[in-house]
MMTF fields as JSON, N, C-alpha, C and O atoms, coordinates in Angstrom:
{
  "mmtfVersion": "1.0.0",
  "mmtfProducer": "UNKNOWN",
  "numBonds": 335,
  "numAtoms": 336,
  "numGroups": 84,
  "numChains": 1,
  "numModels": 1,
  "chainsPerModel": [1],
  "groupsPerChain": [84],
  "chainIdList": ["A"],
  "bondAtomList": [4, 2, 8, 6, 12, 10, 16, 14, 20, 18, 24, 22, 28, 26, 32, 30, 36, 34, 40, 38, 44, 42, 48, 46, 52, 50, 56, 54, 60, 58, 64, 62, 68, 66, 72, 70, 76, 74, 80, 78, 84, 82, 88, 86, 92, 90, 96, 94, 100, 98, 104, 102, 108, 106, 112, 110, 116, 114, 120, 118, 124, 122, 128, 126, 132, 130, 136, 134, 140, 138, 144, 142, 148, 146, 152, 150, 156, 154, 160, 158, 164, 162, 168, 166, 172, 170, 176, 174, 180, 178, 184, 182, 188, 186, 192, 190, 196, 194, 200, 198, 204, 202, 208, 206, 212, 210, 216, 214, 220, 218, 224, 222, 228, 226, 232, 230, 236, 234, 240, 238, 244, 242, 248, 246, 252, 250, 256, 254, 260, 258, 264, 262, 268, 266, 272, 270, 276, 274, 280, 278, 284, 282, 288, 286, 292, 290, 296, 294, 300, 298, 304, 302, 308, 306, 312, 310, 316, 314, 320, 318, 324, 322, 328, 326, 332, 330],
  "bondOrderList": [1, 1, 1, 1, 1, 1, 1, 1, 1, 1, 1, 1, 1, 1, 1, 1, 1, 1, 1, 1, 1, 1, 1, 1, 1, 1, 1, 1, 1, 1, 1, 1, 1, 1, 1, 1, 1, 1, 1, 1, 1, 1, 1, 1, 1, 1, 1, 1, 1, 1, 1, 1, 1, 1, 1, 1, 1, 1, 1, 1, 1, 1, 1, 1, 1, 1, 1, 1, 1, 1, 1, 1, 1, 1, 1, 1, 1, 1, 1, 1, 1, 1, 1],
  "groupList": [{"groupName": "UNK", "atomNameList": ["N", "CA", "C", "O"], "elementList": ["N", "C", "C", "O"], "formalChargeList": [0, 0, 0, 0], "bondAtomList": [1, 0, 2, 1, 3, 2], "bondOrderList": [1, 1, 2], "singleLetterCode": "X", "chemCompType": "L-PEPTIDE LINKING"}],
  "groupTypeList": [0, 0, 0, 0, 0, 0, 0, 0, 0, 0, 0, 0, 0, 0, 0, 0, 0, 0, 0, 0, 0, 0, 0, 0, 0, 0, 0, 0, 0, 0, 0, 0, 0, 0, 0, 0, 0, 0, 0, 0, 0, 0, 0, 0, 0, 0, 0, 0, 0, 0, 0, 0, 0, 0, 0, 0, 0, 0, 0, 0, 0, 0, 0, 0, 0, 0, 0, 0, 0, 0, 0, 0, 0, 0, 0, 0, 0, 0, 0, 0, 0, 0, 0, 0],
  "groupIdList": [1, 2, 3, 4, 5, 6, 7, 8, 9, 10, 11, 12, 13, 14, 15, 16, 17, 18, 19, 20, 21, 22, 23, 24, 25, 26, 27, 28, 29, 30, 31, 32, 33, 34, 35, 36, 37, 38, 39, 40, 41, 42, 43, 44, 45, 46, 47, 48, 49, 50, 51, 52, 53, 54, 55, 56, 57, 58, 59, 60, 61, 62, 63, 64, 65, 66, 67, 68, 69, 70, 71, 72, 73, 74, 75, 76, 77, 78, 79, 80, 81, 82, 83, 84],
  "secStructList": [7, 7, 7, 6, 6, 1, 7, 2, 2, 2, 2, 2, 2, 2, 2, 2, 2, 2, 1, 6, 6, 6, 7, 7, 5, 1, 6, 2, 2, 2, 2, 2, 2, 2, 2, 2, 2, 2, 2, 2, 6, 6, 7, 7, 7, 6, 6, 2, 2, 2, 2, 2, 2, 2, 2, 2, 2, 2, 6, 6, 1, 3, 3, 3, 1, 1, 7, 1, 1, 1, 1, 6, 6, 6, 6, 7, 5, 3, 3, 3, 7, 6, 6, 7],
  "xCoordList": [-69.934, -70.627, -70.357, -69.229, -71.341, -71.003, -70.742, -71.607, -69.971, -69.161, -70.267, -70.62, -70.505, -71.177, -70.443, -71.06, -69.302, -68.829, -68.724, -68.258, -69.378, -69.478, -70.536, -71.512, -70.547, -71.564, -72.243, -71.994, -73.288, -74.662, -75.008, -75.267, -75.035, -75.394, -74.373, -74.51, -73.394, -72.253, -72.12, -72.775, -71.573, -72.348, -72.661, -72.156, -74.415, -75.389, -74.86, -74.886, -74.471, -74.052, -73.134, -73.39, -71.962, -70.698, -71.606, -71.588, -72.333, -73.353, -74.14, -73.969, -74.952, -75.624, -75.092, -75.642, -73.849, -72.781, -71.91, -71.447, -71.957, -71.166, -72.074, -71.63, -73.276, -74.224, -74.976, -75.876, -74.67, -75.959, -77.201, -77.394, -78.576, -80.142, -80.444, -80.4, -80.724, -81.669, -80.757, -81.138, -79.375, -78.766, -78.666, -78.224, -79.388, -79.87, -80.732, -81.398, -81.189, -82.609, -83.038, -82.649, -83.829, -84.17, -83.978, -83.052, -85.146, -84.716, -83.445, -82.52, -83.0, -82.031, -80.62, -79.622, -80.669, -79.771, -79.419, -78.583, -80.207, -80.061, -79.061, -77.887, -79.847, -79.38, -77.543, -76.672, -77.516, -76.105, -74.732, -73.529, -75.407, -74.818, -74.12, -72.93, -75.098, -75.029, -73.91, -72.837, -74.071, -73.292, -72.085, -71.306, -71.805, -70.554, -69.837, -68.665, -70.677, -69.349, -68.904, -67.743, -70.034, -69.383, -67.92, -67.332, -67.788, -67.205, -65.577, -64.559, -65.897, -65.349, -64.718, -63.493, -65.12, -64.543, -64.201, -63.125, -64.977, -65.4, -64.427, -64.031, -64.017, -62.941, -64.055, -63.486, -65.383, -66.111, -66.339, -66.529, -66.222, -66.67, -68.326, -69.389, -68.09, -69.319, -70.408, -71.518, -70.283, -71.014, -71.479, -72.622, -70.354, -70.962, -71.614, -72.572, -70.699, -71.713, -73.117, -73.694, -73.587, -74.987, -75.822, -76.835, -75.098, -76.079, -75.825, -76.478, -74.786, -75.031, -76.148, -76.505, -76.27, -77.265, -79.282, -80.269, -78.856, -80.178, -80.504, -81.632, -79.385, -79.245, -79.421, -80.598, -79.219, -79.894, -80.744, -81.261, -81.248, -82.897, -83.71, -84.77, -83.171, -84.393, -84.41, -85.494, -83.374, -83.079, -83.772, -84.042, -84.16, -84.842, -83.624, -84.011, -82.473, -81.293, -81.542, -80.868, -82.141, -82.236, -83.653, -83.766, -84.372, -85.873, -86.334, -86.277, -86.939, -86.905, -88.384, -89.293, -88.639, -89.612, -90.92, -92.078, -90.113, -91.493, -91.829, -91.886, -92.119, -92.881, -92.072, -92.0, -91.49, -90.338, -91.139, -90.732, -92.242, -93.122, -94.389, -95.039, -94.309, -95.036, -94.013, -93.163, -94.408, -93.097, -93.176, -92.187, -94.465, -94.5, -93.689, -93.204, -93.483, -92.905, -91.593, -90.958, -91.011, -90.168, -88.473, -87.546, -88.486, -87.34, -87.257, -86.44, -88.066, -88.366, -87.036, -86.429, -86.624, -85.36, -85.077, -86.179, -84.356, -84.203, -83.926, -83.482, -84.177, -83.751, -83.057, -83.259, -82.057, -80.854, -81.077, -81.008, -81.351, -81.702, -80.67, -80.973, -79.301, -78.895, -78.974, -78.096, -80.102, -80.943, -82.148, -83.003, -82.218, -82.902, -83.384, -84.218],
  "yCoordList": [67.632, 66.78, 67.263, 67.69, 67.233, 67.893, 66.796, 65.921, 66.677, 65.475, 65.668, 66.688, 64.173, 63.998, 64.57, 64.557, 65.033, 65.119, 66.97, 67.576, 67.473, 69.043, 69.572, 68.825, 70.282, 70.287, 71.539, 72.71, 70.863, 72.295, 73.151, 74.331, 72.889, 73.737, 75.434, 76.636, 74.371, 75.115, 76.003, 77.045, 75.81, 76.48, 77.321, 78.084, 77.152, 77.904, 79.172, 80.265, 79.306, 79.979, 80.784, 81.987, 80.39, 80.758, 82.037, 83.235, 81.354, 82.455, 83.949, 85.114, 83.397, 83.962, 85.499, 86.55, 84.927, 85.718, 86.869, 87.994, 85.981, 86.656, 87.676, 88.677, 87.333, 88.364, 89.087, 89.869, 88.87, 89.575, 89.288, 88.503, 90.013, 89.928, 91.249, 92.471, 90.501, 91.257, 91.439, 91.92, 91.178, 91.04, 90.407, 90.92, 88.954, 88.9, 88.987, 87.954, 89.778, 90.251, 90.284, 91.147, 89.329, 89.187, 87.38, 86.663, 87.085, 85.23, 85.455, 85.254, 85.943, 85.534, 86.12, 85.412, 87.167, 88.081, 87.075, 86.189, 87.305, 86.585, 85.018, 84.878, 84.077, 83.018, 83.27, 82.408, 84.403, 84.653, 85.197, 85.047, 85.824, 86.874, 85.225, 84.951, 84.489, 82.632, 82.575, 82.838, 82.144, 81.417, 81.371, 80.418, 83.334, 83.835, 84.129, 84.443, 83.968, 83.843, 83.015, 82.852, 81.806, 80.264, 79.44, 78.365, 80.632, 80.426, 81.078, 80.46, 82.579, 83.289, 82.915, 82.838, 82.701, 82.485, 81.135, 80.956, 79.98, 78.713, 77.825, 76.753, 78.129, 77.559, 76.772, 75.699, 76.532, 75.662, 76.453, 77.625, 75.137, 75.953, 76.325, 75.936, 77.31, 77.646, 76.826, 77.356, 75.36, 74.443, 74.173, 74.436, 73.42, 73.31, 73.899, 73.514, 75.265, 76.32, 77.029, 77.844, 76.374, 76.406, 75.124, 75.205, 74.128, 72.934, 72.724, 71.882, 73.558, 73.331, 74.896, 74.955, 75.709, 77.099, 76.09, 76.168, 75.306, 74.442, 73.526, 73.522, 72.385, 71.699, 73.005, 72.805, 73.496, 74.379, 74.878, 75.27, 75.089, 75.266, 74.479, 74.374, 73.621, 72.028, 71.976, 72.002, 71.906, 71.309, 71.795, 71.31, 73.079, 73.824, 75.462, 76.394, 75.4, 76.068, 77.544, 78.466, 77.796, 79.168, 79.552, 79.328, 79.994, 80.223, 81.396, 82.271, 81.773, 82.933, 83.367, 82.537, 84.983, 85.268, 85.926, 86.256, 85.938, 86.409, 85.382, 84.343, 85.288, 84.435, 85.375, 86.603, 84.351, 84.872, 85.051, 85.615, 84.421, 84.178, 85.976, 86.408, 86.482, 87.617, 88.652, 88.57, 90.03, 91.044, 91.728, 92.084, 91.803, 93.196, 92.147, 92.787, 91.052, 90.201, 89.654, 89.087, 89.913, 89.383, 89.801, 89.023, 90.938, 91.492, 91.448, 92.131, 90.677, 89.976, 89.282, 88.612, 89.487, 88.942, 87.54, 87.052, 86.781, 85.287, 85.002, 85.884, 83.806, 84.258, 82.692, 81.631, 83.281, 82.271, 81.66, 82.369, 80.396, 80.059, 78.636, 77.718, 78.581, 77.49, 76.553, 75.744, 76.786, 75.504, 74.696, 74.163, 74.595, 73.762, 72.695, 72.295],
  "zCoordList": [56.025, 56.959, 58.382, 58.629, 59.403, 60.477, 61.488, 61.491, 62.153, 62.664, 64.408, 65.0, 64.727, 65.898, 67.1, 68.165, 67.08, 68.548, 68.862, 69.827, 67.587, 67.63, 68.987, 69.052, 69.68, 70.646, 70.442, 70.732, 69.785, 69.161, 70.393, 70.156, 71.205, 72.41, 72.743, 72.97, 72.551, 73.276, 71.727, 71.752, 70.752, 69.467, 68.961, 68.138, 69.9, 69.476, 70.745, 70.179, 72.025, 72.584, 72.102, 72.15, 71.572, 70.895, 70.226, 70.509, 69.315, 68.393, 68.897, 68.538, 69.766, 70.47, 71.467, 71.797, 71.65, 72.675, 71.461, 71.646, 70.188, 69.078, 68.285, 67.724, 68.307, 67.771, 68.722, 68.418, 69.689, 70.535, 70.213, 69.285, 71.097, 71.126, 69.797, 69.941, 68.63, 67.299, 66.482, 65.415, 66.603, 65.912, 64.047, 63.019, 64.391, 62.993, 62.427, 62.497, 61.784, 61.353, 59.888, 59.101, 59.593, 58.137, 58.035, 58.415, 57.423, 57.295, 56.719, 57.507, 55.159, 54.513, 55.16, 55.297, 55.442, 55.959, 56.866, 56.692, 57.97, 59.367, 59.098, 59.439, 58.471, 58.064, 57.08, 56.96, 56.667, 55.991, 56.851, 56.635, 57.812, 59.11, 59.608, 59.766, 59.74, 61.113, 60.49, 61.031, 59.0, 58.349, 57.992, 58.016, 57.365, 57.409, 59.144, 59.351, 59.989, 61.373, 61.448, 61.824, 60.959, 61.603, 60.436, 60.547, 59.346, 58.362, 59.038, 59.35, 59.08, 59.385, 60.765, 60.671, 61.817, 63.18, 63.412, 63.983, 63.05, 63.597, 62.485, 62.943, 61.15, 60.053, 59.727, 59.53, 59.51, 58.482, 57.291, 56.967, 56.708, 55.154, 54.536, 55.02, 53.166, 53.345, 53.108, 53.095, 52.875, 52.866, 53.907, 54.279, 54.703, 55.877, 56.929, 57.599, 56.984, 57.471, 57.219, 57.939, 55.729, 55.336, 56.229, 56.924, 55.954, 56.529, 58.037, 58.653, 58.703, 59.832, 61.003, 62.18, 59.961, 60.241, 60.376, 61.108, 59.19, 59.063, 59.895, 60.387, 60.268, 61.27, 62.628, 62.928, 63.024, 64.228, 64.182, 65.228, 63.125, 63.405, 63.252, 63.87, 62.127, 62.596, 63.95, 64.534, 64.554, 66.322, 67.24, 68.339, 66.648, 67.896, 68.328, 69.034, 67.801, 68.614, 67.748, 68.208, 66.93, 66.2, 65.261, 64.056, 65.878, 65.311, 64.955, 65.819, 63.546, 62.641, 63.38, 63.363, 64.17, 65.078, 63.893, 64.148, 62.462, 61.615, 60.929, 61.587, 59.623, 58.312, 57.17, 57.11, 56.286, 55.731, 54.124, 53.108, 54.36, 52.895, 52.918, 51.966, 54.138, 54.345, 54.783, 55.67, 53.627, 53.338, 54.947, 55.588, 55.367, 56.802, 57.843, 58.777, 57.906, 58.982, 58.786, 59.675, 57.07, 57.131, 57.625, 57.851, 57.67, 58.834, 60.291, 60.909, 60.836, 62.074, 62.386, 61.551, 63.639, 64.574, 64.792, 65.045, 64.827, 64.8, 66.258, 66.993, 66.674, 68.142, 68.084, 67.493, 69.14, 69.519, 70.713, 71.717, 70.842, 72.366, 72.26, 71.498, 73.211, 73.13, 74.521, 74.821, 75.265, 75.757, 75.042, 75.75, 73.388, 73.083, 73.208, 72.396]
}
């Protein structure tokens, strides 16, 4: 469960600063790269670090720049913006 007083902003920066620009590339990849840092650096587990990769992109804080359902677009760059 991701506890209300976490600050997605600050976060999604942490991220952003940790991967650099094109860094994650590929929906699944990309989404596994989020997940294993926030595992790896951040001490969430890999649960939570699944539902909190999702929770930031519902939010607006991490948006996949191709169509993951079409093969020529789907290695397309995710982009990290933590002024959502």
């Amino acid at each position: 469960m991701i506890s209300d007083d976490l600050d997605l902003r600050q976060l999604t920066a942490d991220l952003k600063s940790a991967l650099g620009h094109g860094e994650a590339v590929g929906y699944l990849r990309g989404k596994s790269l989020m997940r294993d840092w926030l595992v790896e650096t951040k001490g969430f587990s890999a649960l939570e670090a699944e539902e909190l990769v999702d929770t930031l992109e519902a939010r607006g804080f991490l948006r996949f720049l191709g169509d993951p359902a079409e093969r020529s677009v789907a290695d397309a760059p995710w982009e990290i913006t933590p002024h959502a």
